[in-house]
Every structure is written in structure tokens, then in C-alpha cells.
N, CA, C and O of each residue as an XYZ file, in Angstrom:
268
protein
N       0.857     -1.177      0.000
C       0.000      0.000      0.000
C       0.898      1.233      0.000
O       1.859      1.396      0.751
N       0.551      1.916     -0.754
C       1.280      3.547     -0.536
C       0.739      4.128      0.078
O      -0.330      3.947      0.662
N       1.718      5.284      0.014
C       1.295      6.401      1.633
C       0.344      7.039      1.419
O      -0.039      7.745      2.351
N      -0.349      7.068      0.273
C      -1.704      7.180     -0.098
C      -2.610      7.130      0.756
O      -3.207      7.697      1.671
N      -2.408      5.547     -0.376
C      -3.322      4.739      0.690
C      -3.472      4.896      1.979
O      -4.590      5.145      2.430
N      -2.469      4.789      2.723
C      -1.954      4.295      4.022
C      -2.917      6.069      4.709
O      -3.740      5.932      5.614
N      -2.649      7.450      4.158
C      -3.291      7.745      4.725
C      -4.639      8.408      4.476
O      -5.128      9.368      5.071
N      -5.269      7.498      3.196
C      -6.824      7.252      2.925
C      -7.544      6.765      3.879
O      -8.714      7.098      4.067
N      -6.628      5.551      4.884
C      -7.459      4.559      5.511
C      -7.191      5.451      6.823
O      -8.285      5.681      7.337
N      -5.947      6.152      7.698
C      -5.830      6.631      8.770
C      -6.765      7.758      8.435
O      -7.290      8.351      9.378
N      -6.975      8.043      7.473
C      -8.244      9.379      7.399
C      -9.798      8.711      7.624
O     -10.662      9.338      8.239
N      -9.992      7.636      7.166
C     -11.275      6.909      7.524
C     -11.382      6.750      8.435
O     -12.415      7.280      8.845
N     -10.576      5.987      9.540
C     -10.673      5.719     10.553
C     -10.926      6.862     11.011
O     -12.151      6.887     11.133
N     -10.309      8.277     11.491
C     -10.783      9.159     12.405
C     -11.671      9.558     11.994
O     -12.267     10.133     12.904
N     -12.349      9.643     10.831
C     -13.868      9.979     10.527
C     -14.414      9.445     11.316
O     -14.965     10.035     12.245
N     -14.415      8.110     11.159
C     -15.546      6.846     11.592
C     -15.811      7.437     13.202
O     -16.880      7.745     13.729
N     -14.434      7.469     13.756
C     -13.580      7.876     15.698
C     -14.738      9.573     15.945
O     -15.604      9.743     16.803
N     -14.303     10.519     14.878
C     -15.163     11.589     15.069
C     -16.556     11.283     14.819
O     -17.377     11.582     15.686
N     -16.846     10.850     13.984
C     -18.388     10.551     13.982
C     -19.232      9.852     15.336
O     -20.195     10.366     15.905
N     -18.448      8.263     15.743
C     -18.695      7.983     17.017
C     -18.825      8.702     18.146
O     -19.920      8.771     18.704
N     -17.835      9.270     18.584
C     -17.640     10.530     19.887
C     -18.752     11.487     19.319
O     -19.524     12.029     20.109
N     -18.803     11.598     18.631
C     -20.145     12.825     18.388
C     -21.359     12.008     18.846
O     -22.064     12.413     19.771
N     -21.605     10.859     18.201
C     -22.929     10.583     18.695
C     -23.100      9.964     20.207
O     -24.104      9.692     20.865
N     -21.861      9.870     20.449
C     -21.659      9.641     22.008
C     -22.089     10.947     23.053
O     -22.532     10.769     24.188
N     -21.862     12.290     22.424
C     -21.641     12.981     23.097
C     -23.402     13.591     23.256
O     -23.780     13.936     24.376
N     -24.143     13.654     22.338
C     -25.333     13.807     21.895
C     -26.236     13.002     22.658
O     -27.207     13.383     23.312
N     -25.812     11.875     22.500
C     -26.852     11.248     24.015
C     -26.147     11.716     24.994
O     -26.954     12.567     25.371
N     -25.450     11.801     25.553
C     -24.763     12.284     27.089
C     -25.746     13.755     27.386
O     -26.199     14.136     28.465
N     -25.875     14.379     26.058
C     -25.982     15.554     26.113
C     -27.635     15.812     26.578
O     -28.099     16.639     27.364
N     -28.259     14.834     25.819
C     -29.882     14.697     26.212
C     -30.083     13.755     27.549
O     -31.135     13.995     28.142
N     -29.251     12.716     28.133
C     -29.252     12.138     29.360
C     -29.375     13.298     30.011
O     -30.379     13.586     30.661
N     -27.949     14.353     29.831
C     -28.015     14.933     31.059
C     -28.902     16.336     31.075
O     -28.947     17.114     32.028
N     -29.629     16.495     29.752
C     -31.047     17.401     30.020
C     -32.143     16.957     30.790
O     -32.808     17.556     31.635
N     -32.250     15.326     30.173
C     -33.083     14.696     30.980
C     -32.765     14.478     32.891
O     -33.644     14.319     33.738
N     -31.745     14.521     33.056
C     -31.004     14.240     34.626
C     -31.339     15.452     35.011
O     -32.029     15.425     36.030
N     -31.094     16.665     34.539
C     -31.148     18.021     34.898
C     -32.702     18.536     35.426
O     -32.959     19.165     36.453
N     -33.369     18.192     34.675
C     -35.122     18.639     34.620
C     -35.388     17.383     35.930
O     -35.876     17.548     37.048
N     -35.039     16.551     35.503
C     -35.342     15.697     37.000
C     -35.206     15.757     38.324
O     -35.996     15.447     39.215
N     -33.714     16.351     38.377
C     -33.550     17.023     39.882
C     -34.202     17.972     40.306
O     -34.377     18.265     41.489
N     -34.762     18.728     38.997
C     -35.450     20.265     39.468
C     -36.523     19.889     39.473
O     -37.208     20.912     39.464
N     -37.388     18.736     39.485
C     -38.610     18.486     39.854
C     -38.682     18.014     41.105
O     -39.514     18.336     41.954
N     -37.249     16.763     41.282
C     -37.297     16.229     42.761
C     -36.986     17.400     43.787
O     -37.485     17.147     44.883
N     -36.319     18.585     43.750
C     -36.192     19.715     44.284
C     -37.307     20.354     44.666
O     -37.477     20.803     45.799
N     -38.151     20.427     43.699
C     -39.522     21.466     43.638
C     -40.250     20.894     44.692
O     -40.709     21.548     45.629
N     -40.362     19.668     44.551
C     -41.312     18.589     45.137
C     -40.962     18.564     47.092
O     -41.606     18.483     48.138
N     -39.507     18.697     46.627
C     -39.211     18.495     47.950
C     -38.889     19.780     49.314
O     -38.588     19.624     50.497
N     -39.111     20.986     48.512
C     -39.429     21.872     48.860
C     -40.904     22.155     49.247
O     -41.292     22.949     50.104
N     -41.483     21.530     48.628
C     -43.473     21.939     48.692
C     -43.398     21.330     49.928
O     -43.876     21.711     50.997
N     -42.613     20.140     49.622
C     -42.952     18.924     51.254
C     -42.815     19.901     52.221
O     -43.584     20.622     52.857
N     -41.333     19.682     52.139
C     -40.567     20.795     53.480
C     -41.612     22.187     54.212
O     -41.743     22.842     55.246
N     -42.199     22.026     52.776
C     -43.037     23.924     53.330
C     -44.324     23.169     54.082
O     -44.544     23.408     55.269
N     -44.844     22.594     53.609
C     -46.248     21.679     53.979
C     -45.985     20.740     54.994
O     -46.877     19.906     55.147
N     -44.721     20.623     55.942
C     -45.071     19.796     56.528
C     -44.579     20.416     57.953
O     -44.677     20.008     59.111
N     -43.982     21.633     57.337
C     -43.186     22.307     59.012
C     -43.524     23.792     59.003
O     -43.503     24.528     59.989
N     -43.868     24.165     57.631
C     -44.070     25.657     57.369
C     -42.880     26.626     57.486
O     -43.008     27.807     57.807
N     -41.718     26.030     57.200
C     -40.525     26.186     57.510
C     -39.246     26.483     56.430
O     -38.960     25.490     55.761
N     -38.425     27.711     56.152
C     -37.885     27.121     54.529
C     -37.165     26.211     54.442
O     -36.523     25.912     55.449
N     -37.028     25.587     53.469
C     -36.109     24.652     53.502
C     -34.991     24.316     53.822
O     -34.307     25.253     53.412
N     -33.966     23.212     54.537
C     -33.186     23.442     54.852
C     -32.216     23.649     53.669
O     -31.301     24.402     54.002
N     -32.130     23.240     52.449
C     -31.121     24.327     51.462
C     -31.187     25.669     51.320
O     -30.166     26.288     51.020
N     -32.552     26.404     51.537
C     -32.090     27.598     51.402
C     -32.064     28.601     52.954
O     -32.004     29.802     53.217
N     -32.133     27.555     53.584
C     -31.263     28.242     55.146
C     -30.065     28.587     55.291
O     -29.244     27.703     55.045
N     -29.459     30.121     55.781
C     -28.339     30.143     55.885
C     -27.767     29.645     57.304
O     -28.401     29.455     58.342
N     -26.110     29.457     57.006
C     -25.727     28.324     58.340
C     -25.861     29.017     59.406
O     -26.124     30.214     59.289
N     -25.749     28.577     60.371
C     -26.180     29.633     62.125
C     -24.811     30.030     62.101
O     -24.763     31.089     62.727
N     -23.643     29.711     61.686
C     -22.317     31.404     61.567
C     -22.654     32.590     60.794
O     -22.037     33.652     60.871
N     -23.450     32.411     60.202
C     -24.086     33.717     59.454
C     -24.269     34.871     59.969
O     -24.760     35.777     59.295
């Protein structure tokens, strides 16, 4: 094979390498929209509790007693 060749095929390959990692990154990217919107519901939720069950703010948005 000539160096052509030789780097026809090392050029395919990192296509193929960039193409993969891209679509790797694209689901990661919608997992972690989906992960994101989820915490801010389990948050929301768990704030309503906190308020509804002590009338109290929550303890995340309490500042620490060195304050």
C-alpha cells in the first residue's frame, strides 16, 4: 500500500472515531437534560414537602447559624 493509501485509511478511521464521539456525546448531552429537569422536579417537590409539613424554609435555602 502507498502512503496514499496508508493515509486514505488513517483518514477513515478518524472519521468513523469523530463521527462515534459525536454521537456519544449527543446522548450524554440529552441524558443529562433529561437528569437536569429531573432534579429540578425532585427539588420542587421536595421543597413543597418541606413547606407543607413544618411551614418552615427549607433546609437548602437556610443560611448556616455562623451567618
Amino acid at each position: 500500500m502507498d502512503d496514499t493509501g496508508r493515509l486514505e485509511e488513517a483518514l477513515a478511521h478518524l472519521v468513523r472515531t469523530v463521527e462515534d464521539l459525536s454521537d456519544v456525546v449527543a446522548r450524554q448531552d440529552a441524558e443529562i437534560a433529561r437528569l437536569t429537569a429531573r432534579v429540578a422536579r425532585l427539588m420542587e417537590r421536595e421543597a413543597e414537602r418541606e413547606l407543607s409539613e413544618g411551614g418552615t424554609v427549607p433546609l437548602a435555602d437556610q443560611k448556616p447559624p455562623h451567618w
